[in-house]
Backbone as ProteinMPNN parsed JSONL, in Angstrom:
{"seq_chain_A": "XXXXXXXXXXXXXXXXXXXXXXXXXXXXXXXXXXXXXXXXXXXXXXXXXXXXXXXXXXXXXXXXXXXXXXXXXXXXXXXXXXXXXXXXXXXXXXXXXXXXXXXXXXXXXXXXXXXXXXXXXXXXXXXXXXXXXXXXXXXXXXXXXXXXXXXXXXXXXXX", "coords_chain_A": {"N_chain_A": [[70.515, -121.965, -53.604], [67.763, -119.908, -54.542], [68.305, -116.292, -54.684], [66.117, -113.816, -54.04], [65.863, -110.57, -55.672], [64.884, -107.859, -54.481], [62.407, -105.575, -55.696], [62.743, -101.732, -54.485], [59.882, -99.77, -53.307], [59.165, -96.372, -52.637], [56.784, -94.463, -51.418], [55.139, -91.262, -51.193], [52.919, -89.168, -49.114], [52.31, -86.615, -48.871], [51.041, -83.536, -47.474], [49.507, -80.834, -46.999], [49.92, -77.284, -45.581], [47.423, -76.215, -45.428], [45.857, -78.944, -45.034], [45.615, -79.993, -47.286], [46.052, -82.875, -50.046], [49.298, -83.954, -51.901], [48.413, -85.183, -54.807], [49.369, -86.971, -58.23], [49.194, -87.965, -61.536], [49.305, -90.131, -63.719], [49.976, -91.844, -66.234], [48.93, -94.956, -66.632], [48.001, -95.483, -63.812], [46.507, -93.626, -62.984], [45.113, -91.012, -60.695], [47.552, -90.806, -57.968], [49.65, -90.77, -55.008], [53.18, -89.288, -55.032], [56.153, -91.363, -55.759], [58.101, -93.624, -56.21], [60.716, -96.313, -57.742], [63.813, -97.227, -56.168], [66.878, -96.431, -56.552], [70.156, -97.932, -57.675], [72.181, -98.231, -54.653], [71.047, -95.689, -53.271], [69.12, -95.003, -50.386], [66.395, -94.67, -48.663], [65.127, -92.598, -47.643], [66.532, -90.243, -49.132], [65.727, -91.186, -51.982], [62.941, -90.946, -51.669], [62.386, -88.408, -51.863], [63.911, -86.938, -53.714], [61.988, -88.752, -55.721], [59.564, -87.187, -55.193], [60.156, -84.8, -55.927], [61.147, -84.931, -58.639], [58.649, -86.075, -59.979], [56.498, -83.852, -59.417], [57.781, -81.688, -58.876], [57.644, -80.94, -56.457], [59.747, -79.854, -53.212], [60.178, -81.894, -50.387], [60.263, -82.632, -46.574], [60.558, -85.757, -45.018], [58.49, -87.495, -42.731], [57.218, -89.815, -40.929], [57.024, -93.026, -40.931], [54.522, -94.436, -42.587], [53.6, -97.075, -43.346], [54.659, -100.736, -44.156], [54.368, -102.505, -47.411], [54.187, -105.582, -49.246], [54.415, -107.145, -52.116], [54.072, -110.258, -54.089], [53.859, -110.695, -56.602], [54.949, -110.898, -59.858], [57.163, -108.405, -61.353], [58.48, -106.208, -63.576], [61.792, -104.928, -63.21], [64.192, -102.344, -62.857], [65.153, -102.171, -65.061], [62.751, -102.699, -66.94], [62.807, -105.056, -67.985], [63.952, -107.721, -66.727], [62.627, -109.674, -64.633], [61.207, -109.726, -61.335], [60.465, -110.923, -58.285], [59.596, -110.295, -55.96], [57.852, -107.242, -54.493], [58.889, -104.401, -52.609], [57.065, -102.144, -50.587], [57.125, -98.671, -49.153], [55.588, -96.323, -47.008], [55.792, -92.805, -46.433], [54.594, -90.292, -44.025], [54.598, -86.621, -45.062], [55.864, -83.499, -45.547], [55.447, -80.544, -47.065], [58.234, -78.437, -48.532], [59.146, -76.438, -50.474], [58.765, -75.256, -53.319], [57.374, -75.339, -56.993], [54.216, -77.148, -58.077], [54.455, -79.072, -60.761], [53.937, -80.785, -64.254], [55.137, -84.004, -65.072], [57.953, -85.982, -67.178], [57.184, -88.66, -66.503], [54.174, -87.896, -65.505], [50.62, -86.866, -65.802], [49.416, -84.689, -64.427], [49.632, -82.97, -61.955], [48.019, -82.201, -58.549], [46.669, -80.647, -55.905], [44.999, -81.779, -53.317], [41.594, -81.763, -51.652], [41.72, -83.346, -48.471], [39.368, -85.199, -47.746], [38.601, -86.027, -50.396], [40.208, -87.342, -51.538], [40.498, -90.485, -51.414], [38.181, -90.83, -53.431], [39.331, -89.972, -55.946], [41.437, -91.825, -56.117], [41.775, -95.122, -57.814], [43.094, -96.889, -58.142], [43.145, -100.375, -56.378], [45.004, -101.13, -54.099], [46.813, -98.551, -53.753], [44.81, -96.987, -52.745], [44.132, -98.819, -50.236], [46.86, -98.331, -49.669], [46.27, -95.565, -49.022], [44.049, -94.662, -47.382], [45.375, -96.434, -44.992], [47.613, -93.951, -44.135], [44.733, -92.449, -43.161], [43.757, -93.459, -40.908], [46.291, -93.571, -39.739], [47.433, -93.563, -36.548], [50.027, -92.971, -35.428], [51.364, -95.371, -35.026], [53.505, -97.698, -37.068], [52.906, -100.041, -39.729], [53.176, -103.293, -40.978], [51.809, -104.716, -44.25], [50.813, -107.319, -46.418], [49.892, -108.105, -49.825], [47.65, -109.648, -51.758], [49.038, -111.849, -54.362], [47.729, -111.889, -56.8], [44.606, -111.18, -56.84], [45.029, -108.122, -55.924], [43.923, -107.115, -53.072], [44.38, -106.736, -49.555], [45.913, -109.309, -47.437], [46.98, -109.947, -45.725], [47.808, -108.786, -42.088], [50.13, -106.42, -39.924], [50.972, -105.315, -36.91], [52.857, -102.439, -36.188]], "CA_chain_A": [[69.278, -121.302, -53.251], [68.286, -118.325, -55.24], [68.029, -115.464, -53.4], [65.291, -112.765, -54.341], [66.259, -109.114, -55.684], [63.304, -107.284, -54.907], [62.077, -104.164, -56.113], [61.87, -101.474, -53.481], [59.512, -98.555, -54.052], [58.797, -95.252, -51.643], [55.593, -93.521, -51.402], [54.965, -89.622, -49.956], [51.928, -88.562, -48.913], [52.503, -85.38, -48.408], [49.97, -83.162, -47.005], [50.566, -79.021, -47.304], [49.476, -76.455, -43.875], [46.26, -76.154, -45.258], [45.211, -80.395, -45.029], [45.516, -80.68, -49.001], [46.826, -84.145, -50.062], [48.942, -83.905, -52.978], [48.348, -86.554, -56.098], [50.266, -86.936, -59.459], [48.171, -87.978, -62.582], [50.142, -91.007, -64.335], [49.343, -92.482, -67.822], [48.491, -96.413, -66.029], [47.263, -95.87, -62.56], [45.44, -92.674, -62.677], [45.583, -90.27, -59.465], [48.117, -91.466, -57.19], [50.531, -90.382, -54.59], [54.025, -89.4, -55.548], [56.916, -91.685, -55.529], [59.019, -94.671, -57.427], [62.041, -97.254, -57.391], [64.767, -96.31, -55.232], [67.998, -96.835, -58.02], [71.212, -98.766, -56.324], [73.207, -97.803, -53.873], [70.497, -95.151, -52.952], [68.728, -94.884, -49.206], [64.507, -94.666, -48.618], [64.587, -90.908, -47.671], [66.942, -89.427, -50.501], [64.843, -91.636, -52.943], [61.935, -90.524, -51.892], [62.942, -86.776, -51.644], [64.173, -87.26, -55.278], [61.162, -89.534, -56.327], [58.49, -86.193, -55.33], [60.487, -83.536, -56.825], [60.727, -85.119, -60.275], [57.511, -86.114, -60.318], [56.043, -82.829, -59.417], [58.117, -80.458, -58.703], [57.596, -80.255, -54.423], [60.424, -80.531, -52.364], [59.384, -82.601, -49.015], [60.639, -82.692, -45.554], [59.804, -86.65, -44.897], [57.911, -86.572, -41.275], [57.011, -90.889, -40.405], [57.068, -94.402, -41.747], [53.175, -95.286, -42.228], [53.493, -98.646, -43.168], [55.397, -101.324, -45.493], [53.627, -103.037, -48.341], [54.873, -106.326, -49.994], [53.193, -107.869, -53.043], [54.888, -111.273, -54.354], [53.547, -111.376, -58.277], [56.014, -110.555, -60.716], [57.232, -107.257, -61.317], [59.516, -105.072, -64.187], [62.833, -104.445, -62.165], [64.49, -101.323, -62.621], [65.421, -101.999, -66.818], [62.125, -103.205, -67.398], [63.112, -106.656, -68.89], [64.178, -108.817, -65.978], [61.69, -110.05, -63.889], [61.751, -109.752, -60.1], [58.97, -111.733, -57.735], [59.282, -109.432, -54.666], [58.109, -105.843, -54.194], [58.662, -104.114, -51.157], [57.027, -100.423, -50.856], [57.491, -97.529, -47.652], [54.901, -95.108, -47.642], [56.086, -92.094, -45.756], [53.911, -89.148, -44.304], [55.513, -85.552, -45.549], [55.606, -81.965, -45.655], [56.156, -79.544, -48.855], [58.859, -77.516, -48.015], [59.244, -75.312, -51.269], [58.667, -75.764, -55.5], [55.754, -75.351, -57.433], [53.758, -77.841, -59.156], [54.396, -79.113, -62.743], [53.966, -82.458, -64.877], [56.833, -84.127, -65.556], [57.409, -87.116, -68.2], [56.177, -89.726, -65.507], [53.0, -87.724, -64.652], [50.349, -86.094, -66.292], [49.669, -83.793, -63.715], [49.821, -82.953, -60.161], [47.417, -81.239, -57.761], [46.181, -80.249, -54.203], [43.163, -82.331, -53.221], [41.134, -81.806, -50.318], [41.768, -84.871, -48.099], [38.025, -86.144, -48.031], [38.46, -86.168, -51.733], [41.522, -88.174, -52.161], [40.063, -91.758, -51.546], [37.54, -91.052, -54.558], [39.85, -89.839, -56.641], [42.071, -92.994, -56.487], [41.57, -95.938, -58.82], [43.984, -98.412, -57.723], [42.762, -101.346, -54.942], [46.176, -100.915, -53.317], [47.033, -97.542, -53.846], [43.7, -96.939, -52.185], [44.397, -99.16, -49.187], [48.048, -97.224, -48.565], [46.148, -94.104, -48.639], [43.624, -95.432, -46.298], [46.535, -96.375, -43.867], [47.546, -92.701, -43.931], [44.212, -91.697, -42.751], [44.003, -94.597, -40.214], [47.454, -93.326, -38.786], [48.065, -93.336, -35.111], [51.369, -92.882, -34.817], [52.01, -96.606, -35.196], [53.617, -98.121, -38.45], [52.518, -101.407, -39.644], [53.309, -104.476, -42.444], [50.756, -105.059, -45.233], [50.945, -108.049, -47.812], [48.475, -107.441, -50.721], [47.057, -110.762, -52.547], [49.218, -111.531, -55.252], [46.397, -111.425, -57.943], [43.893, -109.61, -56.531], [45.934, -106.72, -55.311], [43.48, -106.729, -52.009], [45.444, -107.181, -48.433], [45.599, -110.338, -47.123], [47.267, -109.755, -44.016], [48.782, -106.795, -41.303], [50.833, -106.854, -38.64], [51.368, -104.131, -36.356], [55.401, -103.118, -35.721]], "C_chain_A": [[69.205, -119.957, -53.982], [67.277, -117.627, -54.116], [67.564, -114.14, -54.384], [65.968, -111.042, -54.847], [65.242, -108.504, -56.075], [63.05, -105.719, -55.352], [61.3, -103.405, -54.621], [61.626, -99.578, -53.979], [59.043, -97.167, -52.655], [57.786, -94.893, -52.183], [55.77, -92.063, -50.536], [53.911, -89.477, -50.331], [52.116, -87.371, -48.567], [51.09, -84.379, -48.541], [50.501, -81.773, -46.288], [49.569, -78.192, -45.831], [48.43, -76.311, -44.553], [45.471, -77.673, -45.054], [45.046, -80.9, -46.309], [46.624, -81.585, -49.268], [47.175, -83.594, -51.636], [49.083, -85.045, -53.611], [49.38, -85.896, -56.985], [49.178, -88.104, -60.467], [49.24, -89.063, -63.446], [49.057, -91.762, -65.17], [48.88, -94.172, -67.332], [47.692, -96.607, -65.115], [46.441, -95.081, -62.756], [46.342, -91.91, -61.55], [46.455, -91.136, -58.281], [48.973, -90.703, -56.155], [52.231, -90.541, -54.861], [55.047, -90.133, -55.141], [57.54, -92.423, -56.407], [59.893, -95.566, -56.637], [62.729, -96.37, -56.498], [66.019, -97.049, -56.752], [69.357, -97.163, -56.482], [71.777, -97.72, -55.545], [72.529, -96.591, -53.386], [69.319, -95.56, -51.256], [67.38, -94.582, -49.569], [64.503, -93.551, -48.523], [65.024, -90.193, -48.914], [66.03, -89.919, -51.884], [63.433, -91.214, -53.149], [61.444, -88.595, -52.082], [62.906, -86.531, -53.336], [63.591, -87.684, -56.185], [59.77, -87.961, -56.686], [58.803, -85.488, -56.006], [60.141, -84.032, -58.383], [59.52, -85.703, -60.592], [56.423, -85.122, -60.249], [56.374, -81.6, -59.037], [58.86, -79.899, -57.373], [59.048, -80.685, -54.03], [60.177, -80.653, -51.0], [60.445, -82.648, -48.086], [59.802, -84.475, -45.242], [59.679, -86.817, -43.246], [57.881, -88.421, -40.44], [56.798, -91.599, -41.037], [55.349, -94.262, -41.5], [52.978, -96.746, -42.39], [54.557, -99.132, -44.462], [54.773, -102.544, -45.7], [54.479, -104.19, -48.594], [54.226, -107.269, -51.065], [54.204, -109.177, -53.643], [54.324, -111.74, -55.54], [54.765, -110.821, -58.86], [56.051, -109.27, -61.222], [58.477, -107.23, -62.351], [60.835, -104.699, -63.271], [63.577, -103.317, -63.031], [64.46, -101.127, -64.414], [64.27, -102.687, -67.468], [61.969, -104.365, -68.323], [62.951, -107.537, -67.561], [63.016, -108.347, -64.813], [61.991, -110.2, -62.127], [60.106, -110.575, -59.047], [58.114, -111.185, -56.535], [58.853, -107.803, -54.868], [57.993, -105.347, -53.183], [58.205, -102.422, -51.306], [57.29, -100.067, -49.668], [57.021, -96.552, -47.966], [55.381, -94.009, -46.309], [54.843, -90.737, -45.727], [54.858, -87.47, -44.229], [55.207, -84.26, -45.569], [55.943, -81.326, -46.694], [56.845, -78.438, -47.756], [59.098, -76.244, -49.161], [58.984, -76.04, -52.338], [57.737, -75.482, -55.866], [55.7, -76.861, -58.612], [54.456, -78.182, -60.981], [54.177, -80.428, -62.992], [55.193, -82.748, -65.335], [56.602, -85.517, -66.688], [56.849, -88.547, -67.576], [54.725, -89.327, -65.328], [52.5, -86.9, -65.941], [49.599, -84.732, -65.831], [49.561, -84.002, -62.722], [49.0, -81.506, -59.327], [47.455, -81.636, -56.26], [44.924, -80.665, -54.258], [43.081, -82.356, -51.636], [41.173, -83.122, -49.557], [40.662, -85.667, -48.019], [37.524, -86.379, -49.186], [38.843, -87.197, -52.465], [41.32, -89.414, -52.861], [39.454, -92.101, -53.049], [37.913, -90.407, -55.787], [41.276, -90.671, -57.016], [41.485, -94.298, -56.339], [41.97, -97.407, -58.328], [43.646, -99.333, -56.568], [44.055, -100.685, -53.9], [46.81, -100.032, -53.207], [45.816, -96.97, -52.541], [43.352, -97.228, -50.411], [45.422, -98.666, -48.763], [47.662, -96.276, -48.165], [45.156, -94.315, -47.396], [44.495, -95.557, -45.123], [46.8, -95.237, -43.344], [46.075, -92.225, -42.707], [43.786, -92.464, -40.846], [45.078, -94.137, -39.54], [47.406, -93.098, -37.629], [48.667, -93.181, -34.501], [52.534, -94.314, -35.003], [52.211, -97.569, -36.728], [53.067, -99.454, -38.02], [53.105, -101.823, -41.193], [52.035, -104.975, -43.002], [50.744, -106.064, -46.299], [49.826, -108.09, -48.495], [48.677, -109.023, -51.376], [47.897, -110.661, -53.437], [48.573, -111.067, -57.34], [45.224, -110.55, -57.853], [44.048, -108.091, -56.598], [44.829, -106.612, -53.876], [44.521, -107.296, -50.972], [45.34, -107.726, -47.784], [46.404, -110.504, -45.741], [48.095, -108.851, -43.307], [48.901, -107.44, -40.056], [51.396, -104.937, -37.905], [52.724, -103.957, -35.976], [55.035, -102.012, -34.965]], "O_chain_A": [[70.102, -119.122, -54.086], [66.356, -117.897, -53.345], [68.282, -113.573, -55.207], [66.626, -110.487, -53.967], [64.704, -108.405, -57.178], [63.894, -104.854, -55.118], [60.321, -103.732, -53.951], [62.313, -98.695, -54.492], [58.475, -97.649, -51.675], [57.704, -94.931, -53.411], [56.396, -91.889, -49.491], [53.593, -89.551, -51.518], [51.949, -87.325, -47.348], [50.277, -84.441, -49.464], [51.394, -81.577, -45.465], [48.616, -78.748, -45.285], [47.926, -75.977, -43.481], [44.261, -77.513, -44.888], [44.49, -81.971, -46.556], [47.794, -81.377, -48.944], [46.377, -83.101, -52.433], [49.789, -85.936, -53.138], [50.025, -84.862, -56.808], [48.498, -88.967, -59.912], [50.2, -88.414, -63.864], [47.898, -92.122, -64.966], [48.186, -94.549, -68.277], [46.815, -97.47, -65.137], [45.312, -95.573, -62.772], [47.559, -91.968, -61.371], [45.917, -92.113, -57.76], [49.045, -89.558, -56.602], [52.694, -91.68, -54.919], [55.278, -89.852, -53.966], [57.606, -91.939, -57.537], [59.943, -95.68, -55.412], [62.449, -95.225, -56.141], [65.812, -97.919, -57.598], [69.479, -96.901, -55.285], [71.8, -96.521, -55.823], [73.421, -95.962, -52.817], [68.773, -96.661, -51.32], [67.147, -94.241, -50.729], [63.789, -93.044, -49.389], [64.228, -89.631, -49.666], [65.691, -89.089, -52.728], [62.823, -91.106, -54.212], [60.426, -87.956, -52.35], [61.991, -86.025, -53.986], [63.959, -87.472, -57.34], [59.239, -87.691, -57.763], [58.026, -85.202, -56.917], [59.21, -83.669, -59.102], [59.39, -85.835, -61.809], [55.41, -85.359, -60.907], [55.626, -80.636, -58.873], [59.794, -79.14, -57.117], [59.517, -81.74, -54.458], [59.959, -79.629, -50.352], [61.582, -82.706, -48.554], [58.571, -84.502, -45.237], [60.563, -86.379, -42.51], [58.484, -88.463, -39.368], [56.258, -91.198, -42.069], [54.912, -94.015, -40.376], [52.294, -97.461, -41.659], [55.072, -98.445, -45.344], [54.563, -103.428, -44.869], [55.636, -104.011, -48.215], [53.487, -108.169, -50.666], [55.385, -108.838, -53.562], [54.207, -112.952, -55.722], [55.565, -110.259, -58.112], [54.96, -108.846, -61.601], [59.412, -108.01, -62.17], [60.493, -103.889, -62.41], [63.441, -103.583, -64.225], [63.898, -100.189, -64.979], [64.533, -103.297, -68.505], [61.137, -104.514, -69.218], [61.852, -108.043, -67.338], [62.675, -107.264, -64.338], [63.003, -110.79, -61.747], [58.929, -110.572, -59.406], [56.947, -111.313, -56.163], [59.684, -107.131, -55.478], [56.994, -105.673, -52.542], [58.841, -101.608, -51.976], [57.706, -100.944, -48.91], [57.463, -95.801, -48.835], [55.298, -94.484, -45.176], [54.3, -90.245, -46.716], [55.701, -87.287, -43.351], [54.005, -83.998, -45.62], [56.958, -81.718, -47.27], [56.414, -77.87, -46.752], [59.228, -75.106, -48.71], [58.963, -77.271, -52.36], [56.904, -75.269, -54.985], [56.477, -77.371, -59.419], [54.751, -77.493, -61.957], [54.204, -81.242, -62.069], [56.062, -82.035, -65.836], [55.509, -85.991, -66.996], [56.168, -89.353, -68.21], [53.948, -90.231, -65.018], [53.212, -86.408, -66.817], [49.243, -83.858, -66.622], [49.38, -85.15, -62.317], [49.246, -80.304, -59.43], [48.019, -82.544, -55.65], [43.983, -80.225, -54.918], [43.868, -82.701, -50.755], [40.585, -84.054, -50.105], [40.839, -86.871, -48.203], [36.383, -86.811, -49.351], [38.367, -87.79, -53.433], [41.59, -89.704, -54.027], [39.805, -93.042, -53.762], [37.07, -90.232, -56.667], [42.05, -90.34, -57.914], [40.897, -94.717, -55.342], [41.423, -98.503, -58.202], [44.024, -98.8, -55.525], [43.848, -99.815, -53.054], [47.756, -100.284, -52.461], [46.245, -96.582, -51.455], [42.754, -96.52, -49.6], [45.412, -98.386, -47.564], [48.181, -95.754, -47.178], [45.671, -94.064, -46.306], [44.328, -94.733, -44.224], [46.432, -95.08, -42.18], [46.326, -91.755, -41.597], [43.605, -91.781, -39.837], [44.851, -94.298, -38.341], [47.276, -91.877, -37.551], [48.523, -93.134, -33.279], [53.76, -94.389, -35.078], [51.261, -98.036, -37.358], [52.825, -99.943, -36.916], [53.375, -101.115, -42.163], [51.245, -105.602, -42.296], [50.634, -105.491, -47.383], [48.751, -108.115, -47.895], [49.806, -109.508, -51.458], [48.001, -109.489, -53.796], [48.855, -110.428, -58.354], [44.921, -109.555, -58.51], [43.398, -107.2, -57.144], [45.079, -105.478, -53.468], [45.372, -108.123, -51.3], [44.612, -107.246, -46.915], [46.161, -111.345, -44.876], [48.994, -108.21, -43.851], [48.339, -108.328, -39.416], [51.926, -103.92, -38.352], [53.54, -104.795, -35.59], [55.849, -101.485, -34.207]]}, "name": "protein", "num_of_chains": 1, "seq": "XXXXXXXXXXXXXXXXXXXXXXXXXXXXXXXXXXXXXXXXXXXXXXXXXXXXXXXXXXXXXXXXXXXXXXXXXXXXXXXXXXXXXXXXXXXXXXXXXXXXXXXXXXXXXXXXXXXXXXXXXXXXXXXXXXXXXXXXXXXXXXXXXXXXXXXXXXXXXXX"}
């Protein structure tokens, strides 16, 4: 039986004491919220701790699970050659605890957007729907599987 090695990716929303969401500016998606792979033998918080900074700079205090994503088309795994079928994401909501801004070679930049901004300044179907979730938050995480061609979300489960 072969057994799956999926790609798993963190998200931070992080959201600063005045209610500004920040993005990161990437050469594929457009405006997005910051995060990435987690690399082996690495944990969901240090990854994602590690994922914001080098992508813009912030360093985050991570605050609650909002939900976990899973898309099942084929995906780039970590050395961009071998092919993987699973991706699992974990979008976390976050706090900036210190850093300033910058672009890094993942991003082409990174700002502070007003949160009734955010939505229409991201591109992506499914990017779109995590951030969505965020605003949607109640306290209660949930599971999301996104279409594998589409990218829309074809079914949720509350945990």
């Amino acid at each position: 039986m072969y057994m799956p090695n999926p790609i798993v990716v963190v998200g931070g929303i992080v959201e600063n004491e005045h209610g500004y969401i920040l993005l990161v500016k990437t050469k594929h998606s457009g405006w997005i919220f910051p995060g990435g792979k987690i690399v082996e033998g690495e944990d969901l918080m240090t990854a994602l701790i590690r994922e914001v900074k080098v992508d813009c700079g912030i360093n985050i205090d991570v605050s609650y699970l909002i939900g976990v994503y899973s898309n099942s088309v084929m995906h780039k795994w970590h050395n961009s050659v071998t092919d993987s079928s699973n991706k699992l994401m974990f979008d976390f909501m976050c706090n900036p605890v210190s850093g300033e801004l910058f672009a890094s070679e993942e991003t082409l930049e990174s700002f502070w957007f007003e949160k009734d901004t955010v939505l229409a300044m991201i591109t992506d179907p499914a990017i779109r729907t995590r951030f969505q979730a965020y605003l949607d938050f109640g306290g209660s995480s949930f599971y999301t599987e996104f279409d594998p061609w589409s990218g829309e979300p074809q079914g949720e489960l509350g945990l």
